[in-house]
C-alpha positions in Angstrom: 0.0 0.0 0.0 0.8 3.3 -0.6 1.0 7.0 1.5 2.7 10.1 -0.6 3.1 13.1 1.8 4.0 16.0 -0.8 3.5 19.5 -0.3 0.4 19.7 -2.0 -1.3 17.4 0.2 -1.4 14.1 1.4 -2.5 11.1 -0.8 -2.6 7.4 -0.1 -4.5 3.6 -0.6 -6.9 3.1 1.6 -5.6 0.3 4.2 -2.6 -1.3 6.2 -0.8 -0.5 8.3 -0.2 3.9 9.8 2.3 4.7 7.9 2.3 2.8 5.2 -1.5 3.6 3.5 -4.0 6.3 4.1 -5.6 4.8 7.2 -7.3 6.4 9.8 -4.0 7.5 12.3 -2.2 8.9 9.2 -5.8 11.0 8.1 -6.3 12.7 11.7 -2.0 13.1 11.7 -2.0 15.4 9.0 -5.3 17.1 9.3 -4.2 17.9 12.8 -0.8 19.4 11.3 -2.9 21.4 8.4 -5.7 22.5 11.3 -2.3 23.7 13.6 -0.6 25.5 10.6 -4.2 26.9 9.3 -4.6 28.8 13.1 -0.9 29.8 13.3 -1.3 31.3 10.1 -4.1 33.1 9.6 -5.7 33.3 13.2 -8.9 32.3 11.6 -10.7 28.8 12.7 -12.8 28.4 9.9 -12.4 25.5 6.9 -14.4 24.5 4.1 -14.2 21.1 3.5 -15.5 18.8 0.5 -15.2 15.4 -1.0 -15.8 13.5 -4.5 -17.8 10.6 -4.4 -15.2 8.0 -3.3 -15.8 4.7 -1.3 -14.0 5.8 1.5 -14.9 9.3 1.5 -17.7 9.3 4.4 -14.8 7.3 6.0 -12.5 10.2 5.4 -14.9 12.5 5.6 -15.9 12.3 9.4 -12.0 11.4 10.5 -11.3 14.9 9.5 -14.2 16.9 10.8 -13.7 15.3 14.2 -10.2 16.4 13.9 -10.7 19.7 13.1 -13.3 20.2 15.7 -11.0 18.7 18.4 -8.4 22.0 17.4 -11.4 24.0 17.9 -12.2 25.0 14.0 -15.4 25.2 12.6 -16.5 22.9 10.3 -18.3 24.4 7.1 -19.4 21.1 5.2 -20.0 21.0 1.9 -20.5 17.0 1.4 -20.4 15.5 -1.8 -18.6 18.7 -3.6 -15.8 19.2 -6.3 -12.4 20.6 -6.1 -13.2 24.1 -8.2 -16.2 24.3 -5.6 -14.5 24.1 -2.3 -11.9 26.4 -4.0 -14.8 29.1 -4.6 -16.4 28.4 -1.6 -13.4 29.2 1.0 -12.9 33.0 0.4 -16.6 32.9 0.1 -17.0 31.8 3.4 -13.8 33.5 4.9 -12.6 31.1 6.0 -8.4 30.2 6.9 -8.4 27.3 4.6 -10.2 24.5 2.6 -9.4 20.7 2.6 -10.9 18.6 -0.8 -11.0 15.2 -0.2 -10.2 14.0 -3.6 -7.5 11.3 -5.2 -8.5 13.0 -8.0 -8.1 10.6 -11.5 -6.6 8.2 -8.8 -8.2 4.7 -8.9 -11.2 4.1 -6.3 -8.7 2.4 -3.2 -7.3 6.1 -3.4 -7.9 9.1 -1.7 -6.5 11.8 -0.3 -6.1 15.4 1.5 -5.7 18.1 -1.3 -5.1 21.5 0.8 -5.8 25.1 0.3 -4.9 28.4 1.8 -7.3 31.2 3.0 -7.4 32.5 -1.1 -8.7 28.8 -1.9 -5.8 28.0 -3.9 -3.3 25.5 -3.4 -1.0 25.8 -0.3 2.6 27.0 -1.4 5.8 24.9 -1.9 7.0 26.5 1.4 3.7 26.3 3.7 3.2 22.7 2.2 6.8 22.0 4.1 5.6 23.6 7.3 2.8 21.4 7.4 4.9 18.3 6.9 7.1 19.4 9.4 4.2 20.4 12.4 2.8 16.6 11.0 6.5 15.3 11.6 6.8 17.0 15.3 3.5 16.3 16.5 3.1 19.7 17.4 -0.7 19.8 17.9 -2.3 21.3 20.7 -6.5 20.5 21.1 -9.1 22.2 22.5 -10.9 22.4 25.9 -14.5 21.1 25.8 -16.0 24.8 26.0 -14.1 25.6 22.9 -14.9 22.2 20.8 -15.6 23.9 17.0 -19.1 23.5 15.3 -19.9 22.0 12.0 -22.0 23.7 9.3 -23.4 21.8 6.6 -23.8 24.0 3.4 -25.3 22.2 0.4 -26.1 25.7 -1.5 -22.3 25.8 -3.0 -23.7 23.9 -6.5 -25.7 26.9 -7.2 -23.4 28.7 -6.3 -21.0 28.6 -8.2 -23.5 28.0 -11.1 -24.7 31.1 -10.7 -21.2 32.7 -10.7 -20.4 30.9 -14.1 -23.8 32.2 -15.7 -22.9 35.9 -14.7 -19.3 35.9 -16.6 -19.7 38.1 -19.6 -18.5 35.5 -22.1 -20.5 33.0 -21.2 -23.2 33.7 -23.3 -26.6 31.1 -22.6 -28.6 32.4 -25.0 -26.0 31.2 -28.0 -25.6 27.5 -26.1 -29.4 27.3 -25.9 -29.8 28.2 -29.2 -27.6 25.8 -30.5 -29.8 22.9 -29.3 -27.0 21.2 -28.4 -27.5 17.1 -27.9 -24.5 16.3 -25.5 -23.4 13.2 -23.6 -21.1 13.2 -20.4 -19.4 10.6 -18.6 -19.1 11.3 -15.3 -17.4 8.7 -13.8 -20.0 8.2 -10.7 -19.0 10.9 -9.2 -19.5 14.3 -8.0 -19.4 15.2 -12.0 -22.5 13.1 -12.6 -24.5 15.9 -9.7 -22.8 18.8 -11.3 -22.7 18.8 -14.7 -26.0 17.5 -15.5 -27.3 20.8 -13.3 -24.8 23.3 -15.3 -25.7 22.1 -18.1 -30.2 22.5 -17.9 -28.9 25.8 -16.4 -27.1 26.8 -20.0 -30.2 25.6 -21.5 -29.0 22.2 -23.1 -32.2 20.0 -23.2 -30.8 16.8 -24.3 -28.3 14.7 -22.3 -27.3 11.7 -22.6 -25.9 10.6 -19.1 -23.1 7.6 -19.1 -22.1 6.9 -15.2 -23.7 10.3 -13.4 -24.7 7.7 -10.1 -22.2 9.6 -7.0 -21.4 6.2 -5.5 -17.9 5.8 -6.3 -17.5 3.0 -8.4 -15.9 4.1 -11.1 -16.8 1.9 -14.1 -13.6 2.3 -15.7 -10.2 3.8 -14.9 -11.2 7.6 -14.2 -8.3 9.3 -15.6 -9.7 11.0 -19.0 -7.2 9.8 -21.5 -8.4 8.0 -25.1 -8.2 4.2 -24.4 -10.6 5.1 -20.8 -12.9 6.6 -22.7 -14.1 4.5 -25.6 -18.0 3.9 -23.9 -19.2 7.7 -24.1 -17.6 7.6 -27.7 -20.1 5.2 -28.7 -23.0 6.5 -26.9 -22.1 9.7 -28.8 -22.2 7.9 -31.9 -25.5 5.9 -31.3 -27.1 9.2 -30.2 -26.1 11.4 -33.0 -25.0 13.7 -30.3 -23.5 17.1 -31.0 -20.7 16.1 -28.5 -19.4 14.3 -25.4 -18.1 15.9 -21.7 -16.0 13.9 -19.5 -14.5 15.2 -16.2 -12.1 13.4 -13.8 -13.7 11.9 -10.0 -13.3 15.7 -8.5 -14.2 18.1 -12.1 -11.2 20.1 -12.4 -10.3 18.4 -15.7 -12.1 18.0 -18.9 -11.8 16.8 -22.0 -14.2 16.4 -25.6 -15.4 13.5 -27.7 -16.0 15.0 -31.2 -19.6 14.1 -33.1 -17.8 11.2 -34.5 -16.3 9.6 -31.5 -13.1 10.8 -32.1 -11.4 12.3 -29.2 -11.0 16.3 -29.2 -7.9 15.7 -27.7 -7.7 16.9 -23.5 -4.3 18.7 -24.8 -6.7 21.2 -27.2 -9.3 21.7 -24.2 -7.5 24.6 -23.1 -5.9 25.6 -26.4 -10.0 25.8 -27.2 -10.8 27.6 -24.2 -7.9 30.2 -24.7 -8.7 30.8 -28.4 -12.2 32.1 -27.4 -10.7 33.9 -24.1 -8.2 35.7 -25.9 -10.3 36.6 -29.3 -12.7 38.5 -27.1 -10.3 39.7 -23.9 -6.7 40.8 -25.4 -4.1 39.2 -23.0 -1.9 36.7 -21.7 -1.5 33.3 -21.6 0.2 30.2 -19.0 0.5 26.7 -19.5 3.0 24.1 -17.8 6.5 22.9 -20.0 4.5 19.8 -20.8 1.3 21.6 -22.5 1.5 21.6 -26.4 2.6 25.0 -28.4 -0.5 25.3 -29.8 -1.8 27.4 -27.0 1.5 29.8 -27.5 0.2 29.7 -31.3 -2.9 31.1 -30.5 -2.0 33.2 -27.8 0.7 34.8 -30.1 -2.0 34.6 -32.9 -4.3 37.0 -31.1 -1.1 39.5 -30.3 -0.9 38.3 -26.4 2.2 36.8 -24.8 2.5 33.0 -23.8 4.8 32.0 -20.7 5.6 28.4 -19.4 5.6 27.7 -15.7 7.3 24.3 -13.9 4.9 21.2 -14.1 2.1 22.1 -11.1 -1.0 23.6 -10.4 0.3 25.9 -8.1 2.9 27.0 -10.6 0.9 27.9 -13.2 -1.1 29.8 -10.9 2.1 31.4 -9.7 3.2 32.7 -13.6 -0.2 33.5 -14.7 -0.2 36.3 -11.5 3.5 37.4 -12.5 2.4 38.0 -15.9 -1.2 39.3 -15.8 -2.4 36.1 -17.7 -6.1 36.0 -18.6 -6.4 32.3 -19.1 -4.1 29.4 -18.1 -3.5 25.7 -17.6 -2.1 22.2 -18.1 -2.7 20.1 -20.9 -4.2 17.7 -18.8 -7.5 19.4 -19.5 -7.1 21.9 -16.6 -8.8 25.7 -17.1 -7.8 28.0 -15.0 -9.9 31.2 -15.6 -9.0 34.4 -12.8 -12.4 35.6 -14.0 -13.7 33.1 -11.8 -10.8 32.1 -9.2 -6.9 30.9 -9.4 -7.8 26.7 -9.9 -8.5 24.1 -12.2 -12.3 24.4 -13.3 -14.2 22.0 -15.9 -17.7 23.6 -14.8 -16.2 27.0 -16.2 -14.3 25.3 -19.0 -17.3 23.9 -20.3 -19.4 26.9 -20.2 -17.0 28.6 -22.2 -16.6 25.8 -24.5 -19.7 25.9 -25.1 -20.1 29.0 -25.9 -17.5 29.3 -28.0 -18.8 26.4 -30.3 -22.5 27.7 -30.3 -20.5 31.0 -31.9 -18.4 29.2 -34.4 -21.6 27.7 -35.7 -19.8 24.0 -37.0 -19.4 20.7 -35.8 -16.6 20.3 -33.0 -14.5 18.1 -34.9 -14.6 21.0 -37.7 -13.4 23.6 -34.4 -10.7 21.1 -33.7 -9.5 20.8 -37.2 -8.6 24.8 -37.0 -6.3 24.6 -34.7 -2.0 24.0 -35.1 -2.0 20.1 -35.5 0.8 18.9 -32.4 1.2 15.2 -31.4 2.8 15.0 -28.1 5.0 11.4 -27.8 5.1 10.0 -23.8 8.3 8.0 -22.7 10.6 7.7 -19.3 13.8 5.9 -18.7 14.2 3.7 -15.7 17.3 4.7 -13.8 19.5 3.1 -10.9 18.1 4.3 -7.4 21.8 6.0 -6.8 21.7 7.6 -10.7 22.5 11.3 -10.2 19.7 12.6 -12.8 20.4 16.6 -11.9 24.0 15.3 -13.2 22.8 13.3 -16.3 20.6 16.5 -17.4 23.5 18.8 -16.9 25.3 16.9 -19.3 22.2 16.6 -21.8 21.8 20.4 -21.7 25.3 21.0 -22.8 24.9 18.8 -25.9 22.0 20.7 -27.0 23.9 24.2 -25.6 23.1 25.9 -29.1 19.4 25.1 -28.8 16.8 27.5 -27.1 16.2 25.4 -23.4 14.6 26.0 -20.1 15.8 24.5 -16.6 13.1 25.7 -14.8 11.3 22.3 -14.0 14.2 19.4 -15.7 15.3 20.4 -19.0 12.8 21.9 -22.1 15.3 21.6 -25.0 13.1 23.6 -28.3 14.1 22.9 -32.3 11.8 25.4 -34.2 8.1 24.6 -33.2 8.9 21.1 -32.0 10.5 20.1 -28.8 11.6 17.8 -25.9 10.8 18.1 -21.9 12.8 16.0 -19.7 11.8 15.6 -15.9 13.0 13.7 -13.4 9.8 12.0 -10.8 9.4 13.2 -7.7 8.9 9.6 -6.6 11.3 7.0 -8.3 14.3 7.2 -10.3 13.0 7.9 -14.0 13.0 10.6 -16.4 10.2 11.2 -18.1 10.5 12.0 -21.3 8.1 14.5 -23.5 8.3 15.3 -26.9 6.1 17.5 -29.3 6.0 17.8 -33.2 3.7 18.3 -35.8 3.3 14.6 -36.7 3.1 11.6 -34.4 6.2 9.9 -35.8 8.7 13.0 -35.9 7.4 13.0 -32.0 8.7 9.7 -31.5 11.8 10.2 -33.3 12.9 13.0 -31.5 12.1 11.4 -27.9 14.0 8.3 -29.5 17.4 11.0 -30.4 17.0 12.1 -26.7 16.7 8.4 -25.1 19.8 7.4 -27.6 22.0 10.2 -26.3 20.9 9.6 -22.6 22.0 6.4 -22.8 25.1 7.6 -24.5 26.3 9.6 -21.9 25.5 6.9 -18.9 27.9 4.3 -21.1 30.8 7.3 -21.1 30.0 7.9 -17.3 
């Protein structure tokens, strides 16, 4: 079994022994730390707290609550939730902090503690240490009986946040209900089958044809929205003649399209999509991770803004888009991040705009995709010794490719023209992934093949 304490938050299998899975001593361990670090902080003793619709999360759910009431915070409960949500709902509330219970594309025996600050966006690199390190010391001090914290339960936060996506300027429901859109979502029985159904009647689609939209947790199929998980709503979208098909991830901050002809829109081209419409309306700036194709840079220079790449991260995109006044940003994983809104990952946004954006180009989705810079990104990763010094090994790749544009900011982004190579190493075990982008599938894998060659060049001369 597995626990992964990272700064971000704290993510495990559920089971086993403390320690060495997400069971209940390692769930009230470092919700105790977050609580302590939450009060130290910000002096305030109020958290939001929701959870996707995993097995375990009424498990999880009341561990935590208890916890946090024990340090004397106050509970606001927002029960079966998403991740954007709990992000709105924390400044909303004013609360010191937010905790989503959410593996998020994780398999069902995962789940874990994703943690916010008092802005509801993701806790810092540095406060994610302090946390670890009040979790490491035990440095927890409860409360006295008389001081005990409450708990709230808030189920308005769905309309909520609907409500905030129907008042953004370009999100324009009278073009999406006029477009009599048919559209099918998978939502992987979870909190995306409550959600999206309800966005979607209140942008005035009509027809939906619901795949997996029962909140119980049993994920049908593996939940992480890439091609090969996703063949089922492709056919239903076929069968139905439907205009097109939604799929978000367990907690809906990522999304990704099926075109009219069950071909996948590509989770890469959700945000280049997004961004197009963004920037053809709002003039501005544009973030995605080194990962994220170019085409969003092509658009972004396109409509005469700037594009910027931040180190692989939610937090870091976040970080750049502030420093540069971006108006829209992301990762190619299908995350939106939209300021209009809030600083976070958002499908309930994303596909508002989407929407709208379609309803005013006035063709089929595949046609939409076709008009966009056609990039195929190649996936690889070398397996290293445990005592491989990969800072060493990239060094040394660098200075091969000195003459070539690069970036160290996150591993090594080595760019040729409009095609290029992202090497980084995992956090977790000794590998190097290994990205590569061109405008064909096989000059992708050609150029990650170049890059494997040499790496394995310079560990024979080593």
């Amino acid at each position: 079994m597995t626990l992964i304490k990272s700064i971000s938050g704290i993510r495990g299998t559920i089971g086993d022994t403390a320690g060495n899975g997400l069971t209940p001593i390692d769930i009230v361990k470092f919700t105790a730390a977050y609580g302590s670090w939450v009060i130290s902080k910000t002096n305030n003793k109020r958290i939001v707290l929701g959870r996707d619709a995993r097995i375990s999360g009424e498990m999880v759910n009341n561990l935590v609550v208890g916890t946090l009431q024990g340090l004397g915070i106050e509970v606001i409960d927002l029960g079966l939730s998403t991740t954007p949500t709990v992000e709105i709902a924390v400044p909303m509330e004013k609360a010191g902090g937010g905790i989503i219970l959410t593996a998020s594309h994780n398999p069902k025996q995962w789940n874990a503690l994703k943690l916010l600050n008092d802005l509801g966006e993701f806790i810092s690199d540095a406060d994610g240490k302090e946390v670890l390190d009040i979790a490491e010391k035990s440095e927890f001090k409860f409360a006295g009986v008389d001081e005990l914290g409450k708990v709230h339960s808030n189920d308005t936060y769905l309309q909520k946040h609907i409500d905030i996506i129907l008042a953004l300027p370009l999100v324009d429901v009278a073009a999406i209900k006029a477009a009599n859109f048919k559209i099918a979502i998978d939502c992987v029985n979870s909190t995306g089958g409550i959600f999206v159904p309800a966005l979607l009647r209140a942008l005035g689609v009509e027809t939906i044809y619901e795949l997996y939209c029962e909140p119980n947790g049993h994920f049908p199929h593996n939940p992480e929205p890439l091609p090969e998980n996703l063949t089922e709503i492709a056919k239903v979208v076929q069968s139905n003649n439907a205009d097109l098909g939604i799929v978000v991830d367990p907690d809906v901050d990522r999304l990704c399209f099926v075109n009219e002809d069950g071909t996948m829109f590509g989770e890469e081209y959700t945000l280049v999509a997004v961004a197009d419409y963004i920037l053809q309306n709002t003039p501005g700036n544009s973030v995605s991770n080194l990962s994220s194709t170019r085409a969003l840079r092509d658009v972004t220079e396109k409509a005469g803004g700037e594009y910027n790449a931040a180190a692989v991260g939610e937090v870091n995109v976040v970080n750049k888009m502030k420093a540069t006044n971006a108006i829209i940003g992301g990762e190619g994983n299908g995350g939106i991040i939209y300021p209009e809104l809030h600083y976070g990952r958002d499908a309930l946004v994303g596909i508002a705009l989407f929407l709208t954006h379609l309803a005013k180009f006035g063709k089929s989705i595949s046609l939409l995709r076709s008009s966009y810079p056609q990039y195929h990104i190649s996936k690889n990763k070398i397996t290293l010794t445990p005592e491989m010094d990969i800072d060493a090994l990239l060094i040394k790749v660098q200075d091969k490719y000195k003459n070539q544009p690069n970036s160290t900011i996150d591993g090594l982004k080595i760019e040729f023209d409009k095609e290029w190579v992202h090497l980084r190493k995992s956090n977790t075990e000794p590998i190097i992934r290994i990205y590569s982008e061109a405008g064909t599938e096989t000059v992708a894998e050609n150029l990650a093949a170049k890059i494997i060659s040499d790496i394995k060049e310079i560990l024979k001369l080593s």
